[in-house]
PDB file of N, CA, C, O and CB in Angstrom:
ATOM      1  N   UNK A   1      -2.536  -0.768 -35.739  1.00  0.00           N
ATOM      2  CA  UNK A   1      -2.859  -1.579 -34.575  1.00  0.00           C
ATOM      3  C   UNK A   1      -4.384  -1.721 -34.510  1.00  0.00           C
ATOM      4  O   UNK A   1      -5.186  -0.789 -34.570  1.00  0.00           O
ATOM      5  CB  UNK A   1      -2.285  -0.941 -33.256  1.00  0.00           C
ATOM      6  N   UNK A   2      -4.717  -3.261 -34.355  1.00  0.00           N
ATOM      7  CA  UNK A   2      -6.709  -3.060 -34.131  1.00  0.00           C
ATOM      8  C   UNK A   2      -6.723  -2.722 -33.068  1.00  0.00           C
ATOM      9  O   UNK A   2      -5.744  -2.448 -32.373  1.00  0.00           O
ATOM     10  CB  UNK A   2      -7.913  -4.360 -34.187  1.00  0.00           C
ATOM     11  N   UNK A   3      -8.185  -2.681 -32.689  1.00  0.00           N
ATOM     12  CA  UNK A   3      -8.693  -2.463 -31.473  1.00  0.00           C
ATOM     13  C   UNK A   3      -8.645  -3.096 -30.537  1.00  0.00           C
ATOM     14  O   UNK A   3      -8.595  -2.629 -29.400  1.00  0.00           O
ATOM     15  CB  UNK A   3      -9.575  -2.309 -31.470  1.00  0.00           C
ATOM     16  N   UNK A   4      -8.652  -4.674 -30.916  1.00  0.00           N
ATOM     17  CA  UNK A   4      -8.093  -6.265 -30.236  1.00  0.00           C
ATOM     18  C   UNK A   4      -6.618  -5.783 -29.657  1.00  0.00           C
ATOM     19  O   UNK A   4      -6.425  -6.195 -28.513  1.00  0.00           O
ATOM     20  CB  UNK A   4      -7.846  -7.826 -31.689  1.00  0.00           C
ATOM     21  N   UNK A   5      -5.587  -5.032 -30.184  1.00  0.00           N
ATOM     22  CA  UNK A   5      -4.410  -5.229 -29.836  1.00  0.00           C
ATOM     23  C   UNK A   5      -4.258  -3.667 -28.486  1.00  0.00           C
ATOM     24  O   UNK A   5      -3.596  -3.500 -27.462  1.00  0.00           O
ATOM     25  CB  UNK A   5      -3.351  -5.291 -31.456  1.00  0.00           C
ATOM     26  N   UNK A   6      -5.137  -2.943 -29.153  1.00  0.00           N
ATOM     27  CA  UNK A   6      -4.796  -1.318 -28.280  1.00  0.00           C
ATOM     28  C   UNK A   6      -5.372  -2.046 -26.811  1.00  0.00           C
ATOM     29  O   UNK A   6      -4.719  -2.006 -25.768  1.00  0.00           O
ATOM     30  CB  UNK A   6      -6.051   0.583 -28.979  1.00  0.00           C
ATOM     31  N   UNK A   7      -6.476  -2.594 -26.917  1.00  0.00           N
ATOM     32  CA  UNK A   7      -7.004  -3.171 -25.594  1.00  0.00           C
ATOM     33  C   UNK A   7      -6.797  -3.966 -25.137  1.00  0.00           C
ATOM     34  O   UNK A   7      -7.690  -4.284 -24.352  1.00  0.00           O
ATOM     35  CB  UNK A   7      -7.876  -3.369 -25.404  1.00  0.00           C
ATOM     36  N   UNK A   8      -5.635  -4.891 -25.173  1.00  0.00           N
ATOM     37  CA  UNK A   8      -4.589  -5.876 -24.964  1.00  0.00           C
ATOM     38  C   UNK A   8      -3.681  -5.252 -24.314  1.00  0.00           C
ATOM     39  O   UNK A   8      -3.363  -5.787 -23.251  1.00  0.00           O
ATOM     40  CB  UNK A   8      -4.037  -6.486 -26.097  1.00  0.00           C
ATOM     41  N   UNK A   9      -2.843  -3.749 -24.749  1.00  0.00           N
ATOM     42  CA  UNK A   9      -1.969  -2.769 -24.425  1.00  0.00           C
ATOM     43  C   UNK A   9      -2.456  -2.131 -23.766  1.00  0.00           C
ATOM     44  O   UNK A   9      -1.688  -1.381 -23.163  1.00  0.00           O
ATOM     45  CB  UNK A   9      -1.465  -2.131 -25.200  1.00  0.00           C
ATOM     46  N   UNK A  10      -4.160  -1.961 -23.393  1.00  0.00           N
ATOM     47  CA  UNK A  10      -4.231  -1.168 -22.154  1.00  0.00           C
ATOM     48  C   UNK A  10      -4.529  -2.030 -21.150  1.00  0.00           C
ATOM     49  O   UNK A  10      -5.142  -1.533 -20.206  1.00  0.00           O
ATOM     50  CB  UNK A  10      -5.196  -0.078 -22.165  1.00  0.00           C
ATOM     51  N   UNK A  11      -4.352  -2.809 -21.111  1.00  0.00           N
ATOM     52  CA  UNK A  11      -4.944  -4.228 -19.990  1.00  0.00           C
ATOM     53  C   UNK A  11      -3.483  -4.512 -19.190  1.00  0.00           C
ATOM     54  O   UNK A  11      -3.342  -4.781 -17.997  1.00  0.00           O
ATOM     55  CB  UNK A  11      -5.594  -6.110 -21.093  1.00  0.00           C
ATOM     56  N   UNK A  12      -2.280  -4.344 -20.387  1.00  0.00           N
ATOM     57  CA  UNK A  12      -0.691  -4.450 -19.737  1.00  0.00           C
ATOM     58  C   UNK A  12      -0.705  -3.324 -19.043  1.00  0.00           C
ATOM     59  O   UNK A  12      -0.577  -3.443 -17.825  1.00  0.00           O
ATOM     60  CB  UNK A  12       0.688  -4.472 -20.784  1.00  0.00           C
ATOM     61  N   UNK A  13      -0.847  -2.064 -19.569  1.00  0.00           N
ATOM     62  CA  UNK A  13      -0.500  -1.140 -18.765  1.00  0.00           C
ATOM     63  C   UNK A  13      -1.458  -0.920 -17.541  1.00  0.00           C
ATOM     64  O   UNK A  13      -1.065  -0.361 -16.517  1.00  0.00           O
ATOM     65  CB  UNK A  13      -0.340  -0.039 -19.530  1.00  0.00           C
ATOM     66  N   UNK A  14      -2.565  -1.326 -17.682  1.00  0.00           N
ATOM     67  CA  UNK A  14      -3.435  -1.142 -16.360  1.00  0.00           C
ATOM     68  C   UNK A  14      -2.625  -2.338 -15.028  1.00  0.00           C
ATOM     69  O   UNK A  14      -2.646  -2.171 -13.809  1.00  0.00           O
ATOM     70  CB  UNK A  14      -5.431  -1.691 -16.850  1.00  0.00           C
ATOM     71  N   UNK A  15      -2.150  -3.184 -15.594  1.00  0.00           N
ATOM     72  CA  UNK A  15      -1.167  -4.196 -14.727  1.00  0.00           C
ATOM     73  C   UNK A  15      -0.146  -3.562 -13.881  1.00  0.00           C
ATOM     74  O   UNK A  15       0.175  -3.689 -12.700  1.00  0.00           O
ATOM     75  CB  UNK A  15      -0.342  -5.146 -15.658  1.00  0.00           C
ATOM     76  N   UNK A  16       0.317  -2.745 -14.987  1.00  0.00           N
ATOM     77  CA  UNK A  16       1.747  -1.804 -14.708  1.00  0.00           C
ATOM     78  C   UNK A  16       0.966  -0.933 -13.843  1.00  0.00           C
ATOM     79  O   UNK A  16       1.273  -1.008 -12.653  1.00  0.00           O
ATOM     80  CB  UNK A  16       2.648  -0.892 -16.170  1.00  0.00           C
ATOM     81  N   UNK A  17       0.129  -0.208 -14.114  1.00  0.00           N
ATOM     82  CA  UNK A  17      -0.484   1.086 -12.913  1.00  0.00           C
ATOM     83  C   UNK A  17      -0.755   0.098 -11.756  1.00  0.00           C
ATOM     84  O   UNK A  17      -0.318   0.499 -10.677  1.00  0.00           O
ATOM     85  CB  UNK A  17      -2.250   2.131 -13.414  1.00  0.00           C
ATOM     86  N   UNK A  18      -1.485  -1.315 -11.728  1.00  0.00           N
ATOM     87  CA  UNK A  18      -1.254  -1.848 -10.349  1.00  0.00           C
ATOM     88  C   UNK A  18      -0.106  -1.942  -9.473  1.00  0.00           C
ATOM     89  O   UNK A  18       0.110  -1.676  -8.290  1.00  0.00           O
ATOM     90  CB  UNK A  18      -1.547  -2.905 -10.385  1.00  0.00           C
ATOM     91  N   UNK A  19       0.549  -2.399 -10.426  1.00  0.00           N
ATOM     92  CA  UNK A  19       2.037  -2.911  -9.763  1.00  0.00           C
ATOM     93  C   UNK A  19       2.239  -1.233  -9.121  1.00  0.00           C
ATOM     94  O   UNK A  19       2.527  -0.989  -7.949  1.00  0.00           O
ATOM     95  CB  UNK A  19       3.612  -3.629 -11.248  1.00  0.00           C
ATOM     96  N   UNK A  20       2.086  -0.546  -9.839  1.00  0.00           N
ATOM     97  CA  UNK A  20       2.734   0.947  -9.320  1.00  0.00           C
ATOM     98  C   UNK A  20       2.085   1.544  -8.212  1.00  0.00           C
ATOM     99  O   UNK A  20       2.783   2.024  -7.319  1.00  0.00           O
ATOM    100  CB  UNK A  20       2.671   2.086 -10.414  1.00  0.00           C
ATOM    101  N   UNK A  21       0.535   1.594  -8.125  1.00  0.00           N
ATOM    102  CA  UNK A  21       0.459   1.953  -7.069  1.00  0.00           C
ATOM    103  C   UNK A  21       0.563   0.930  -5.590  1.00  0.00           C
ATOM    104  O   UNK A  21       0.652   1.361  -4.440  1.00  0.00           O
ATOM    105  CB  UNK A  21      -0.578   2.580  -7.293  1.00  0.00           C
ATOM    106  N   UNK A  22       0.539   0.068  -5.844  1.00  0.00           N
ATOM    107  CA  UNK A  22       0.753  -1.471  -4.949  1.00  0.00           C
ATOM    108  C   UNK A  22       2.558  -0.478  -4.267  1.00  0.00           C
ATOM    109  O   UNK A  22       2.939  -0.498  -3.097  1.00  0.00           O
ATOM    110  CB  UNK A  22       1.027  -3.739  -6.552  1.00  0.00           C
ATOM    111  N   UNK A  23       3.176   0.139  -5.268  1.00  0.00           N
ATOM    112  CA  UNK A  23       4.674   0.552  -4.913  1.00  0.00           C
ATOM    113  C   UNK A  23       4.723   1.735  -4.158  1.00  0.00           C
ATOM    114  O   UNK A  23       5.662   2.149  -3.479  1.00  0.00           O
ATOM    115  CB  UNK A  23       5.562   0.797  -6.140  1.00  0.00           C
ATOM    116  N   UNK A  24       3.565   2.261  -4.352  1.00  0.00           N
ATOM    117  CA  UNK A  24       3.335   3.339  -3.588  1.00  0.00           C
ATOM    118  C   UNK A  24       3.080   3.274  -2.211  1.00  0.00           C
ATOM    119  O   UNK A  24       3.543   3.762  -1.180  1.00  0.00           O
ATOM    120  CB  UNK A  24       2.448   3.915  -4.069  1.00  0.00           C
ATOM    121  N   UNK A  25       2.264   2.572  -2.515  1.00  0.00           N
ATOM    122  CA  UNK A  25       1.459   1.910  -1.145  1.00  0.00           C
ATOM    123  C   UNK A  25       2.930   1.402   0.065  1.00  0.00           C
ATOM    124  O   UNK A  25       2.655   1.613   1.246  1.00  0.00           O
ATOM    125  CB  UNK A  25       0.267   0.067  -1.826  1.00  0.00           C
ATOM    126  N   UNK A  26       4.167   0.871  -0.165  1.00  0.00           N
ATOM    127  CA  UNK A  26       5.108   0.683   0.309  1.00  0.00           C
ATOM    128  C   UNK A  26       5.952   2.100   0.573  1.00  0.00           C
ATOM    129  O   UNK A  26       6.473   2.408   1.646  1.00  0.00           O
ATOM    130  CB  UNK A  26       5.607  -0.279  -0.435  1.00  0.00           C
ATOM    131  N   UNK A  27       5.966   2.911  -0.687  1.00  0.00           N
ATOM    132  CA  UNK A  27       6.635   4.074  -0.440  1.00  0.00           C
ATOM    133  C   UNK A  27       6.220   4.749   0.883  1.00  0.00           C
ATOM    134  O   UNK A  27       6.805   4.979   1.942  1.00  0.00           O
ATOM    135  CB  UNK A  27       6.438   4.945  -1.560  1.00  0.00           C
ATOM    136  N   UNK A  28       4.924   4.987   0.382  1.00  0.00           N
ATOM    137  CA  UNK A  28       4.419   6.358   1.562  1.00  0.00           C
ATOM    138  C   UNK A  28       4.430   5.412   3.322  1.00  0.00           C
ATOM    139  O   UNK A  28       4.662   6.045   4.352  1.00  0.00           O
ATOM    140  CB  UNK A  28       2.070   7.123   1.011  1.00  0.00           C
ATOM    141  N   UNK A  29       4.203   4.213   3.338  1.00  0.00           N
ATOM    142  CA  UNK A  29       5.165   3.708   4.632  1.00  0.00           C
ATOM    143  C   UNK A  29       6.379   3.822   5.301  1.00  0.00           C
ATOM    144  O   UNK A  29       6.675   3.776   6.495  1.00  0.00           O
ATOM    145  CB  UNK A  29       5.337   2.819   4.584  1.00  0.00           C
ATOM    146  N   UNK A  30       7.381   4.069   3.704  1.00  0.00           N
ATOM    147  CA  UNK A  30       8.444   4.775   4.391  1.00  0.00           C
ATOM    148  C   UNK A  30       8.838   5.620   4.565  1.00  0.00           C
ATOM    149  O   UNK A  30      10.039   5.724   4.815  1.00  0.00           O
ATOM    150  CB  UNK A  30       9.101   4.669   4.328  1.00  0.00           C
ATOM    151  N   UNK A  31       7.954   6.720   4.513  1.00  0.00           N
ATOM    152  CA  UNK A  31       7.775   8.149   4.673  1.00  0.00           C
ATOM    153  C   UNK A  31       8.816   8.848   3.697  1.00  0.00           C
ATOM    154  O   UNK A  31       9.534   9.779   4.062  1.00  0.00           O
ATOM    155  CB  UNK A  31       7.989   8.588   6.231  1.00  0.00           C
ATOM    156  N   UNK A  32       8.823   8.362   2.551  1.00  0.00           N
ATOM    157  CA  UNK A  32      10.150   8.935   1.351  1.00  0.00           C
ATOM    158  C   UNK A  32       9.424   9.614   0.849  1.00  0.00           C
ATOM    159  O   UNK A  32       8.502   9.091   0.224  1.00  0.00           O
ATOM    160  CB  UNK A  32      10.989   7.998   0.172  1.00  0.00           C
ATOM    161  N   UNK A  33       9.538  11.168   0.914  1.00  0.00           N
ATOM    162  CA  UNK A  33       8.513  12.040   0.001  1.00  0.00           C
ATOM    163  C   UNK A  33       9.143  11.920  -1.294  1.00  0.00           C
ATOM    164  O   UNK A  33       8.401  12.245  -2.221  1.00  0.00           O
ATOM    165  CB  UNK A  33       8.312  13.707   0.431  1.00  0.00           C
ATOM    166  N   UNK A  34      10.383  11.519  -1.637  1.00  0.00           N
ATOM    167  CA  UNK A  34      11.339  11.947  -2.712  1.00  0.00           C
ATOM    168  C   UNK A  34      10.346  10.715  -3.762  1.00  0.00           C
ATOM    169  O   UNK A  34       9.579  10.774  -4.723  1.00  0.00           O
ATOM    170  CB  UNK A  34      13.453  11.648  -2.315  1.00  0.00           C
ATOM    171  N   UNK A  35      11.040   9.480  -2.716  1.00  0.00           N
ATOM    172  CA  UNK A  35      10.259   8.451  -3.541  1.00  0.00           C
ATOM    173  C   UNK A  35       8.854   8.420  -4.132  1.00  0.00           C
ATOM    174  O   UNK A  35       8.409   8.103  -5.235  1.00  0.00           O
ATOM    175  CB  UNK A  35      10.235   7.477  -2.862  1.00  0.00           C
ATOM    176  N   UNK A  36       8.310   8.872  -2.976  1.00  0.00           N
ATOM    177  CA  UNK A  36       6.395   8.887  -3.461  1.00  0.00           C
ATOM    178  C   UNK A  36       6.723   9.819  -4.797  1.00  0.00           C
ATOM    179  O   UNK A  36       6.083   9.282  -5.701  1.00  0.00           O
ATOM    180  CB  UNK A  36       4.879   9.975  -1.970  1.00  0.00           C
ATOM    181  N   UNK A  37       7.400  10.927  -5.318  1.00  0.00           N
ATOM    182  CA  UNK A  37       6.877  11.978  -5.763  1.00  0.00           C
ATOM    183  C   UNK A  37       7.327  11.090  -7.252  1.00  0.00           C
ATOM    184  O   UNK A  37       6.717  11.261  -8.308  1.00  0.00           O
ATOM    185  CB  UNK A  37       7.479  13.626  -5.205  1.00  0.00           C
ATOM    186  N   UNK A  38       8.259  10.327  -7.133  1.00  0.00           N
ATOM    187  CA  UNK A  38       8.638   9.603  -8.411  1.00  0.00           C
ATOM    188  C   UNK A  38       7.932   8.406  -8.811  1.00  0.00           C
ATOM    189  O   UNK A  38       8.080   7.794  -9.869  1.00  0.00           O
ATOM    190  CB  UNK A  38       9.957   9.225  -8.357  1.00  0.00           C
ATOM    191  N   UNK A  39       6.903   8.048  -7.557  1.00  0.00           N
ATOM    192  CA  UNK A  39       6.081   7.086  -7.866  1.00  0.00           C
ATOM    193  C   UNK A  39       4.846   7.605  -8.620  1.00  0.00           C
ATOM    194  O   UNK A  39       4.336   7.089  -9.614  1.00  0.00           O
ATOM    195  CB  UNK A  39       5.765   6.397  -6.694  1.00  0.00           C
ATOM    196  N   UNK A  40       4.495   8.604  -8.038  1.00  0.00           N
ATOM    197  CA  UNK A  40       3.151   9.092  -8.502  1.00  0.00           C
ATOM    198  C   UNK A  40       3.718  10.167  -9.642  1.00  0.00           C
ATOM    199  O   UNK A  40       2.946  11.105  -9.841  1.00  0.00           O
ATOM    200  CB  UNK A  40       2.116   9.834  -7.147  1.00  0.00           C
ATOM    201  N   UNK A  41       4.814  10.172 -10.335  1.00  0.00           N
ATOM    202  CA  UNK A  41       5.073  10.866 -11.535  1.00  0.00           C
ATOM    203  C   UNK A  41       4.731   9.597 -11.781  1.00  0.00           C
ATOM    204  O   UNK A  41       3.542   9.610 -12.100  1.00  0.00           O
ATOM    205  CB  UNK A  41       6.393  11.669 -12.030  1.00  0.00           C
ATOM    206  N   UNK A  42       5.204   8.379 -11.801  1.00  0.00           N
ATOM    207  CA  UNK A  42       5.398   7.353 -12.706  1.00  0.00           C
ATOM    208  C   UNK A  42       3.638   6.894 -13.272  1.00  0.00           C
ATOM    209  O   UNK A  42       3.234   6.743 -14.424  1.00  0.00           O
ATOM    210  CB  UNK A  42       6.364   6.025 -11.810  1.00  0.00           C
ATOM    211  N   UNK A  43       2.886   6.768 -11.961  1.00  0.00           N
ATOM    212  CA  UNK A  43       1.621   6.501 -12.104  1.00  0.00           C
ATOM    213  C   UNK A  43       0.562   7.272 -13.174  1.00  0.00           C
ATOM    214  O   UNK A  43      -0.525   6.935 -13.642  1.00  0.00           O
ATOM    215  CB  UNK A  43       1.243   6.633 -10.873  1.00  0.00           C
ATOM    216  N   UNK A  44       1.476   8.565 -13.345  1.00  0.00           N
ATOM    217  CA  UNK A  44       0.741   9.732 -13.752  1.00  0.00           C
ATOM    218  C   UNK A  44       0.880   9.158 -15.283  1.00  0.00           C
ATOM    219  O   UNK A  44      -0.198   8.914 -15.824  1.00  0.00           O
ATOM    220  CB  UNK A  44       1.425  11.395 -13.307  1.00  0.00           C
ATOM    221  N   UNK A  45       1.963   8.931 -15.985  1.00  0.00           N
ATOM    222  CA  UNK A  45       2.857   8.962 -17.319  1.00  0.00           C
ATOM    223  C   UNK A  45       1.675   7.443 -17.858  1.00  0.00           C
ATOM    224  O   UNK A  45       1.102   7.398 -18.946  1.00  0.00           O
ATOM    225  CB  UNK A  45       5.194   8.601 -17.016  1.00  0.00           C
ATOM    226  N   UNK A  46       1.567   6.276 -16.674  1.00  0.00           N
ATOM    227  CA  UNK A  46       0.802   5.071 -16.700  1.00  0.00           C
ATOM    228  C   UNK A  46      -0.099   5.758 -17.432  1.00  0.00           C
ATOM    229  O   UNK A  46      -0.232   5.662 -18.652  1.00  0.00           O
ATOM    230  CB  UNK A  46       0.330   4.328 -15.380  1.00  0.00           C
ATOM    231  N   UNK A  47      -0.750   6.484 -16.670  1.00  0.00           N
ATOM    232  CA  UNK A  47      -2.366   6.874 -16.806  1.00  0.00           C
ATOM    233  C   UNK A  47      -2.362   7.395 -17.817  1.00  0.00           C
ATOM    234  O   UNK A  47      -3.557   7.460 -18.107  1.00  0.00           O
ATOM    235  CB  UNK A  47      -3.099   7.767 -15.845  1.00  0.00           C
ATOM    236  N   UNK A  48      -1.622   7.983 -18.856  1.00  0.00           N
ATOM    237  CA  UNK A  48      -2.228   9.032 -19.929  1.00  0.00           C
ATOM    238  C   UNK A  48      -1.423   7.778 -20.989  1.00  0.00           C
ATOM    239  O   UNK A  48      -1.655   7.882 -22.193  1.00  0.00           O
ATOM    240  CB  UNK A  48      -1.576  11.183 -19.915  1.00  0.00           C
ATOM    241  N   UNK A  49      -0.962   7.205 -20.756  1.00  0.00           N
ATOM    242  CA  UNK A  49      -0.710   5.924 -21.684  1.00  0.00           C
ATOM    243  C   UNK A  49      -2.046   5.204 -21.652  1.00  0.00           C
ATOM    244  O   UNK A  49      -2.477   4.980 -22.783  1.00  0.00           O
ATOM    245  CB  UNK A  49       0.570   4.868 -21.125  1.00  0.00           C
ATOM    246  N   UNK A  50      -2.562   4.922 -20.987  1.00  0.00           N
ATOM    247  CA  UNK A  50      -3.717   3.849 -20.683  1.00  0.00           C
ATOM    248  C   UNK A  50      -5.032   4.498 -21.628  1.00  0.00           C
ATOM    249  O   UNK A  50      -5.815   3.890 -22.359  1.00  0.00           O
ATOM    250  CB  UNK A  50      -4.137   3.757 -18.741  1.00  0.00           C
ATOM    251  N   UNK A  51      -4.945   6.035 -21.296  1.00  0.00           N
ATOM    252  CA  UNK A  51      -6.076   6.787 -21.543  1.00  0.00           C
ATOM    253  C   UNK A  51      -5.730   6.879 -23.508  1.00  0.00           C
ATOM    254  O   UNK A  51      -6.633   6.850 -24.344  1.00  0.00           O
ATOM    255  CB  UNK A  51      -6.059   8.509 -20.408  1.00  0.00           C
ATOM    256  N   UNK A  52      -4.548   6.966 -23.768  1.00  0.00           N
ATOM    257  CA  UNK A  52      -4.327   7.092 -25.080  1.00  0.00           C
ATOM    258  C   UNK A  52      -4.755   5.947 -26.104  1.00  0.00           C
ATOM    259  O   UNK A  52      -5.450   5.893 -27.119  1.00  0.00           O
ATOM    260  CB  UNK A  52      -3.020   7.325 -25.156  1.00  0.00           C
ATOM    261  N   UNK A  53      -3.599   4.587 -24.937  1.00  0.00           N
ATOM    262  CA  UNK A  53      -4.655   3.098 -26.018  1.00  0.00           C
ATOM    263  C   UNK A  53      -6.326   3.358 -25.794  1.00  0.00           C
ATOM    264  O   UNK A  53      -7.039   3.506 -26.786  1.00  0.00           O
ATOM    265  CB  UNK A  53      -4.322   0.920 -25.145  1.00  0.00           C
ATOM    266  N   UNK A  54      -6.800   3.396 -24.655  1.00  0.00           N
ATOM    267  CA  UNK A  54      -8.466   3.492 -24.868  1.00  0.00           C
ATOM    268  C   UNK A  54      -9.057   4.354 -25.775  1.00  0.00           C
ATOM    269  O   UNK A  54     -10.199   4.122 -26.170  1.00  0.00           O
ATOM    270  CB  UNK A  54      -9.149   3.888 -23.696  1.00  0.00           C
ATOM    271  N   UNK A  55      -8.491   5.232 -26.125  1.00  0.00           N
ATOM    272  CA  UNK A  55      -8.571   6.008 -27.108  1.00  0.00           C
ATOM    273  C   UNK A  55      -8.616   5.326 -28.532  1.00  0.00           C
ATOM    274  O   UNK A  55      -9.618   5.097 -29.209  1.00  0.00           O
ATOM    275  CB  UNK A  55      -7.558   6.857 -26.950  1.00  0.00           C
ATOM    276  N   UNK A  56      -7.349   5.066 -28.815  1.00  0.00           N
ATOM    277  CA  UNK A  56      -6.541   4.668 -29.986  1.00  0.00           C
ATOM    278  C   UNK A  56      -7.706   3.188 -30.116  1.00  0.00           C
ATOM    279  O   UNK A  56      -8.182   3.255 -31.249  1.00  0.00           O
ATOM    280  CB  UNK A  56      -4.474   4.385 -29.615  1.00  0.00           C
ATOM    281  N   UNK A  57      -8.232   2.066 -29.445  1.00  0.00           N
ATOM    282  CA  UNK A  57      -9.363   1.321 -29.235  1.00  0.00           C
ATOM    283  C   UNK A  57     -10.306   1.841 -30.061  1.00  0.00           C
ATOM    284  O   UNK A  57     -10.552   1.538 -31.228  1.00  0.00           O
ATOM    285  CB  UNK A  57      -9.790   1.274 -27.918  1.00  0.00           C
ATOM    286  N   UNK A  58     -10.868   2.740 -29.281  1.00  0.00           N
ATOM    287  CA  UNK A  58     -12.313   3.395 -29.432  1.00  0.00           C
ATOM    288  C   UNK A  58     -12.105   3.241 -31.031  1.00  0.00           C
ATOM    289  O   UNK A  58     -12.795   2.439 -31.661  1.00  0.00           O
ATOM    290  CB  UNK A  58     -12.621   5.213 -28.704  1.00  0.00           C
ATOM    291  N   UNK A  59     -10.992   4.154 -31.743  1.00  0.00           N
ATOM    292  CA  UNK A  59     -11.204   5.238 -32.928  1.00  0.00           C
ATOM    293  C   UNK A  59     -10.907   3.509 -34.094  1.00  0.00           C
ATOM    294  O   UNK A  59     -11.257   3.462 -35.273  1.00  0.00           O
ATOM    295  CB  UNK A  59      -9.555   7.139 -32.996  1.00  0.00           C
ATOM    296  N   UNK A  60     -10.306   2.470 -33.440  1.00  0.00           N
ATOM    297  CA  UNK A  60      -9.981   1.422 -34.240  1.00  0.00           C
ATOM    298  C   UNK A  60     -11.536   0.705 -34.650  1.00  0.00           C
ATOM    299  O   UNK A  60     -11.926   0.443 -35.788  1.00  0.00           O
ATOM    300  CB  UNK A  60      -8.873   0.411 -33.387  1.00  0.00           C
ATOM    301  N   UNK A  61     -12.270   0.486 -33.355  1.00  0.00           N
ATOM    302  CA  UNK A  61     -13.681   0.049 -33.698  1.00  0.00           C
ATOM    303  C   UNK A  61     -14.457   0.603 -34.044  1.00  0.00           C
ATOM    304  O   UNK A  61     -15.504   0.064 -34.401  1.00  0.00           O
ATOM    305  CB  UNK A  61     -14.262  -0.369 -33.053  1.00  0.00           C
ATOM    306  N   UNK A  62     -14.304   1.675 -34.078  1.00  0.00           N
ATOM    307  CA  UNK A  62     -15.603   2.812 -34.429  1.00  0.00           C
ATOM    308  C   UNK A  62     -15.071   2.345 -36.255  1.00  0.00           C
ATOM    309  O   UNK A  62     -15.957   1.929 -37.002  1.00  0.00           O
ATOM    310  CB  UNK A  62     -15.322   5.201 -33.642  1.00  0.00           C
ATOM    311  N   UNK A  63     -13.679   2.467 -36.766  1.00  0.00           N
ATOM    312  CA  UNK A  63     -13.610   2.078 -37.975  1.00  0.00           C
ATOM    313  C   UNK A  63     -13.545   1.478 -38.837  1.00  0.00           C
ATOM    314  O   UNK A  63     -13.594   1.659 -40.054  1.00  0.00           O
ATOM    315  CB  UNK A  63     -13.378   2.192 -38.186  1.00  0.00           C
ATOM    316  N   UNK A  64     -13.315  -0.035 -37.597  1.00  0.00           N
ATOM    317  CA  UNK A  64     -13.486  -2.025 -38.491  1.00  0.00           C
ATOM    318  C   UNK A  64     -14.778  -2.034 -38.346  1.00  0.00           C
ATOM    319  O   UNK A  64     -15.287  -2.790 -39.174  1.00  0.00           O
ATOM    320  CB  UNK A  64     -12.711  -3.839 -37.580  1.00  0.00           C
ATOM    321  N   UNK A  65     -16.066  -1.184 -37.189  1.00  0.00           N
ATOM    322  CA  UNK A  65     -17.545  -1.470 -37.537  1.00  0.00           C
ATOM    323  C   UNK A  65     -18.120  -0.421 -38.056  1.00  0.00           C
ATOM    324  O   UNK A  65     -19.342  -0.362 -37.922  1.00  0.00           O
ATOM    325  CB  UNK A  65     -18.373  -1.868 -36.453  1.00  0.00           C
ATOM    326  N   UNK A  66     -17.505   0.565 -38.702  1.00  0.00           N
ATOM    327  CA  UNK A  66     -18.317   1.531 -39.273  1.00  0.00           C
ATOM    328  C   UNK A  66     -17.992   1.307 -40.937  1.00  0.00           C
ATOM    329  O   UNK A  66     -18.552   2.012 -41.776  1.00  0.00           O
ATOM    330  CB  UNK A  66     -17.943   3.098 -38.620  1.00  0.00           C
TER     331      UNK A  66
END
């Protein structure tokens, strides 16, 4: 995967972490602790996806410009 594509895949998933906490933002209105706790697992799983393509990015350009 280039670096063009990992940062394409973290731009979707940064979409997806909107949409998710935007869901949260509804949850904790309805005072569902059950729900929040499955929202903010979900947000959590987002985030270390996001953090992995930026990663997986970095190590792609560091090696099409090095």
């Amino acid at each position: 995967m280039s670096a063009e594509e990992s940062l394409k895949r973290a731009e979707e998933l940064l979409d997806r972490l909107e949409r998710t906490r935007a869901e949260l933002e509804k949850v904790s209105e309805s005072e569902n602790p059950e729900a929040a706790i499955e929202v903010l697992t979900e947000l959590a799983e987002i985030a270390k996806e996001v953090e992995a393509e930026l990663t997986r990015a970095r190590r792609e350009a560091e090696t099409e410009g090095g």
